[in-house]
N, C-alpha and C positions, 0 to 999 in steps of 0.2 A: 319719715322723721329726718334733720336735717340737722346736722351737726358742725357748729362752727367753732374754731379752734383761733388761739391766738398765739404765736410763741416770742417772746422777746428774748432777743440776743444776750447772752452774758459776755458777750466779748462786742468790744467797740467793731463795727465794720459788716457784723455779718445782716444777713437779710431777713426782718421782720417781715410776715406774711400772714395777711387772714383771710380764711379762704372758708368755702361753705361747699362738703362732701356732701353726697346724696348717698345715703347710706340704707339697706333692709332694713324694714321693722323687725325688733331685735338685738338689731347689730348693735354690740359697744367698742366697736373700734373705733379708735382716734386716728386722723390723719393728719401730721404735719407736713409743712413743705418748707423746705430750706434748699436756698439756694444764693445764685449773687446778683441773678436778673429777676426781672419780673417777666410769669410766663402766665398767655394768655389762654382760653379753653379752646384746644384744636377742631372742635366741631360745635357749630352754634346748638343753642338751647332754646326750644322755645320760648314766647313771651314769660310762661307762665311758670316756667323753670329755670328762667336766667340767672345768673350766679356775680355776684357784685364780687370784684377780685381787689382788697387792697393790697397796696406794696411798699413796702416803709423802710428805712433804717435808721437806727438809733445809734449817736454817737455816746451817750451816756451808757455806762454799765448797770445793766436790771435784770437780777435775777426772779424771772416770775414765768410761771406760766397759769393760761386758764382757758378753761374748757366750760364754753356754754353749750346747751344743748336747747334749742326751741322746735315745737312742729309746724313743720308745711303748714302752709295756707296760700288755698287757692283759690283767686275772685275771679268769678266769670262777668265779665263787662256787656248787658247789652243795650243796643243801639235801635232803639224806635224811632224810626221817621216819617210822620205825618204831613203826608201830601194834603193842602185845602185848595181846593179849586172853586173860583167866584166866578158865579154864572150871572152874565148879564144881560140883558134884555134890552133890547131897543124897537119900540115902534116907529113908524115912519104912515106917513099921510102919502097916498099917490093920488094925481087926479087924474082925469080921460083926455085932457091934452098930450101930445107926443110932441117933443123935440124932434128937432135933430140932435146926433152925437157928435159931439165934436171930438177930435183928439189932438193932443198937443205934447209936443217933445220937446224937454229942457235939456241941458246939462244937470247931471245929479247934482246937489249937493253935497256938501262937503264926508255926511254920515252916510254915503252911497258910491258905489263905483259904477261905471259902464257907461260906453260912448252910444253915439247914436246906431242902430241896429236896425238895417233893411228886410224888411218880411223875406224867406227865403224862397217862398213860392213867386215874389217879386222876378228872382231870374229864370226861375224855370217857365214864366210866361212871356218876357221879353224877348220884344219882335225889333226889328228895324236895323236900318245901319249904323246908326251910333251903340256903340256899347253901353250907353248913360242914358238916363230919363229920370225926371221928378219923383217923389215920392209922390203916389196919388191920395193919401190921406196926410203926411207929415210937410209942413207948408218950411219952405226953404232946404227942404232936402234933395238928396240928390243919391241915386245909386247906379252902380256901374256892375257893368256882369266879364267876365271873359276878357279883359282887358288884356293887351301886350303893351300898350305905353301910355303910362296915368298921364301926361300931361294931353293928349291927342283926344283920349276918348274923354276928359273933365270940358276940353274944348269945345267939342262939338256940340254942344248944348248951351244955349242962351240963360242968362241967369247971375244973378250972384248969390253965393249957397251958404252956410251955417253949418252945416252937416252933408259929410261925405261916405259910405258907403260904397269901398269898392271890396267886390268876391270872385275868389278866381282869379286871380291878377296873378300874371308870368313874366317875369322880366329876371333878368342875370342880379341886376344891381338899380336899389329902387334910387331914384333922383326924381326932386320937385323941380319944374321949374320958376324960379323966384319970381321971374315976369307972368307970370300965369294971372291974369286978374282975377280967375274964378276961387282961388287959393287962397287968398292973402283976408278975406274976412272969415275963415273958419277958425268953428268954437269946437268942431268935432272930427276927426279924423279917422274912419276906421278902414281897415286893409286887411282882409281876411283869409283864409281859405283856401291860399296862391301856392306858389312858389317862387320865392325869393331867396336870393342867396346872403344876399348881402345888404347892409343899409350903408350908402354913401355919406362921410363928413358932410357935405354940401346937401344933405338931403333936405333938412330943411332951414331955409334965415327967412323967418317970418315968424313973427312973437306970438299971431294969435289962438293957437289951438290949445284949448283948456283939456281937452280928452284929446288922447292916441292911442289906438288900440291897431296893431299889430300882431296880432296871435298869429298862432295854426298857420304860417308858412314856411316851414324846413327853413327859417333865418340860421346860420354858425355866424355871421359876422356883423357885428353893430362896428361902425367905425369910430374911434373917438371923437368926443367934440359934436356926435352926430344931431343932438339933441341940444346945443348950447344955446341955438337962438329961441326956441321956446319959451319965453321967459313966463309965460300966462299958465304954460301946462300946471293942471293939477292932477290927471291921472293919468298912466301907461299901464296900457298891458301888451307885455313880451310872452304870453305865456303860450305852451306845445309849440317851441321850437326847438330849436339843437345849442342852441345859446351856452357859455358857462363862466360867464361873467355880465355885467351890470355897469356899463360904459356912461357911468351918468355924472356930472359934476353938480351934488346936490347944491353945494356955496351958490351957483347962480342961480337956482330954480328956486326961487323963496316961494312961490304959491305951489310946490309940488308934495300933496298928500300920501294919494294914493298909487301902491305900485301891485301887479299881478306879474312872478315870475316863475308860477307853475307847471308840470312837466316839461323841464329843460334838462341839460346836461347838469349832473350835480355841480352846481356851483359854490364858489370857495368861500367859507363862511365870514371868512373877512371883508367880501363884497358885499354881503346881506349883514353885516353888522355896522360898516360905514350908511347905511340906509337906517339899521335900528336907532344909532346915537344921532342920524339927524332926524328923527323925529318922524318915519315914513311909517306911513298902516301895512301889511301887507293883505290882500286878498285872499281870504282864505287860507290864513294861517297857520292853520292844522294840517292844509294835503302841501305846503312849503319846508323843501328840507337844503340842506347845504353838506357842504364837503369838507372836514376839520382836515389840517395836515400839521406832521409831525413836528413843526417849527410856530403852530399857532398856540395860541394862549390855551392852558386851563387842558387841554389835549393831550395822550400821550402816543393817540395812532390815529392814523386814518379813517375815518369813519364816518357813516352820512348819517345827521343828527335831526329832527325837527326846529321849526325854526324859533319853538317855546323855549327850546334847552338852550340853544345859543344866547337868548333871550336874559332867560335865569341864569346864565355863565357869566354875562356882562352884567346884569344886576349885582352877582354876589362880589365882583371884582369892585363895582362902586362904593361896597359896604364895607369892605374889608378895613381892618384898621391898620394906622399907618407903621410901617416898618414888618409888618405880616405878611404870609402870604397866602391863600385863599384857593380851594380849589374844590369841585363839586366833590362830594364822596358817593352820592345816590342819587343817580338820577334816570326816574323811569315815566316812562309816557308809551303808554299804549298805543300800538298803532291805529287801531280802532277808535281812540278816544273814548273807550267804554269804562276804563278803571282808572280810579285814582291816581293822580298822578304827584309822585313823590320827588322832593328833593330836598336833600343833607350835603351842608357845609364840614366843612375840616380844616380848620386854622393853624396852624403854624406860627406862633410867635419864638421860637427858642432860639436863644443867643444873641438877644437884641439888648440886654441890660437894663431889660425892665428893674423897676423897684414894686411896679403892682403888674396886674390884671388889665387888660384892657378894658378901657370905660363900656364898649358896647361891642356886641359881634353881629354879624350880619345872623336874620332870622335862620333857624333852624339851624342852628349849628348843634352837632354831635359829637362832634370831636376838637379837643384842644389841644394843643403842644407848647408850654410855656417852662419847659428844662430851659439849664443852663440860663437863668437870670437874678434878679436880684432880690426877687419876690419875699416881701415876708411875712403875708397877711392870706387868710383865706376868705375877708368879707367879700370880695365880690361874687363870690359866687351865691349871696344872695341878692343879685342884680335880678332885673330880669331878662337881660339880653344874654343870659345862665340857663334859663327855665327847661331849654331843651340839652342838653349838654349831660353826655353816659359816659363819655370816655376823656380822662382829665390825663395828663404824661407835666406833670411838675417836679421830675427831678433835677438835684443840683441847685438848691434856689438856697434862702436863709429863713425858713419856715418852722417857727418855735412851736407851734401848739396847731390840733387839729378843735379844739376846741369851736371854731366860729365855723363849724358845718351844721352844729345841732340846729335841727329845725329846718335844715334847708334842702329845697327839693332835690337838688344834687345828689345828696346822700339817700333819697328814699327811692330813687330811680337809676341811680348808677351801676357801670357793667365793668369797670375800668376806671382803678386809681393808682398812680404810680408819683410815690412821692419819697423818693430813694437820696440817699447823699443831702438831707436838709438838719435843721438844726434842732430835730423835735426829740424831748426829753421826757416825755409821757404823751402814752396811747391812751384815752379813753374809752371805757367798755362800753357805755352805749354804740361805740361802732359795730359790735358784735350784733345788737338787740336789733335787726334787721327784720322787717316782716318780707317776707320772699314769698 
């Protein structure tokens, strides 16, 4: 049985409180609570136990007290979900003619990443003294094994190429050379496998390469600027290097989509967030984390985050309304991607002089703070941008009547009301008639 109790003040000042004891069946003890703050439950309560705590004071003098007594009730919620699966059926006609198979390699489009990609049994068969030779099925390609200097071994083969493929490649510090004619019509750039230390500014000025793919060479240094003449690139991948930062000037790359910057040094999420607000996809966005530090936004420590949560930080920062301030309260993502992944807002508007409620809050907010303003209405909180909203902090404001809660979800779901120091001159007892 669960016994809630109301007490109003007989003396102006002191602290009205209505609170809900879990009491033995049996018991007829009444518990008050008087005090000057509002004080919250030190150890959470289950869903189905949770305890809605008002907190109020009256400045008018009322001598009353009352004791409602209702029982427990407790709903078990469940959740069916019906997988349908449509099977479909395709016939096909074959005749006893045989082609030939032809195969053909594009640049992906725009809903795809990956540059051109030499078979890798390609090097473990390659004979001869150039380190380069054709692709023998992909027409204008070109791959390279063992290299020590890409401009020498691109040279020694006749050709003008679309697609380059080099593995294995060892050099201190990669450099194109800009006179290289074999260079300057490519749409695909890949460098894999190697060791590289470094990518030189001057690595490349030539606009044509739509894909660069760079991975898996122990790269620590991209030089600035190093990628500026690229103007055509739409995808890179930097990814398993030692990298921890993203040297890219998105403003000049207008066709650059897609970016992979996967097992590297944790990188600072202000570098992968100047890529989110220009509009970049990342690769694989789930195994992508970053580096918050003590001086970035929304952060209070150091910590390497996914790159969804960064993601939803700069969201909830776009939503936020204006003179608040906004910051995750809950935010969980499995590292497996196997569970739900949760995130709660907590807004801050107090001491901005409001006269209401903010027209709208960013979705899922849970928590509000709008003390100290000039509030004196409770309708919005049958907004909808309300719906999620358990913990309300509205002390100090000029709030006459609780009157405009009846009916609203607020009240049938809240954990947390603190409406201390306002102008209300009757409690209505429906706040009592709580189904818990």
């Amino acid at each position: 049985m669960i016994r809630i109790g109301l007490l109003l003040a007989a003396s102006t000042g002191l602290l009205v409180t209505a609170s809900v004891v879990d009491h033995p069946a049996g018991s007829n003890s009444l518990t008050t609570t008087e005090g000057a703050a509002a004080a919250t439950t030190p150890q959470p309560t289950p869903p189905s136990a949770q305890v809605p705590e008002v907190v109020a004071e009256s400045e008018d003098k009322i001598d009353a007290e009352v004791s409602v007594v209702s029982s427990s009730t407790s709903t078990t919620s469940t959740t069916t979900t019906t997988t349908t699966t449509e099977s479909t059926t395709t016939t096909s006609s074959t005749s006893t003619t045989t082609l030939p198979t032809t195969t053909t390699t594009l640049i992906p489009p725009t809903n795809h990443f990956g540059c051109y990609n030499a078979e890798p049994d390609l090097c473990r068969t390659h004979t001869g003294d150039c380190e380069c030779a054709p692709d023998p099925v992909i027409p204008d390609a070109l791959y390279c094994c063992n290299a020590t200097d890409i401009n020498k071994a691109i040279g020694c083969v006749d050709g003008s190429w679309k697609y380059i493929h080099m593995r294995n490649l060892t050099v201190p510090e990669l450099v194109l050379n800009v006179s290289n004619r074999y260079i300057k019509t490519l749409l695909s750039l890949s460098i894999t496998d190697g060791s590289i230390h470094k990518i030189s500014s001057s690595f490349a000025r030539f606009s044509s390469p739509v894909c660069l793919n760079i991975s898996n060479n122990n790269i620590s240094e991209i030089q600035e600027r190093a990628f500026r003449e690229l103007r055509a690139l739409t995808m890179l991948d930097i990814s398993h290097n030692n990298l921890s930062s993203i040297p890219i000037q998105y403003s000049t790359l207008k066709a650059f989509r897609w970016l992979d910057v996967r097992e590297n040094k944790p990188m600072l999420c202000k570098n992968l967030l100047e890529a989110v607000k220009a509009n970049i996809t990342f690769v694989q966005e789930q195994e992508t984390f970053c580096l918050t530090s003590r001086t970035f936004n929304w952060f209070e420590s150091e910590v390497v985050i996914r790159l969804q949560q960064l993601q939803a930080a700069d969201q909830l920062q776009q939503n936020c309304p204006r003179q608040c301030r906004c910051e995750l309260e809950r935010l969980n993502f499995d590292l497996n991607n196997t569970e739900k992944k949760t995130i709660t807002a907590k807004v801050n508007c107090s001491g901005m002089n409001f006269t209401d409620f903010p027209e709208t809050l960013p979705p899922d907010t849970v928590t509000l703070d709008v003390s100290n303003n000039n509030i004196t209405s409770l309708k919005a909180l049958n907004g909808k941008s309300y719906q999620s909203l358990v913990r309300l902090y509205a002390d100090d404001n000029q709030i006459t009547s609780l009157g405009e809660l009846e009916g609203t979800g607020f009240l049938s779901h809240f954990t947390f009301f603190a409406i201390r120091r306002n102008k209300l001159k009757t409690i209505q007892t429906y706040l009592l008639k709580l189904d818990l």
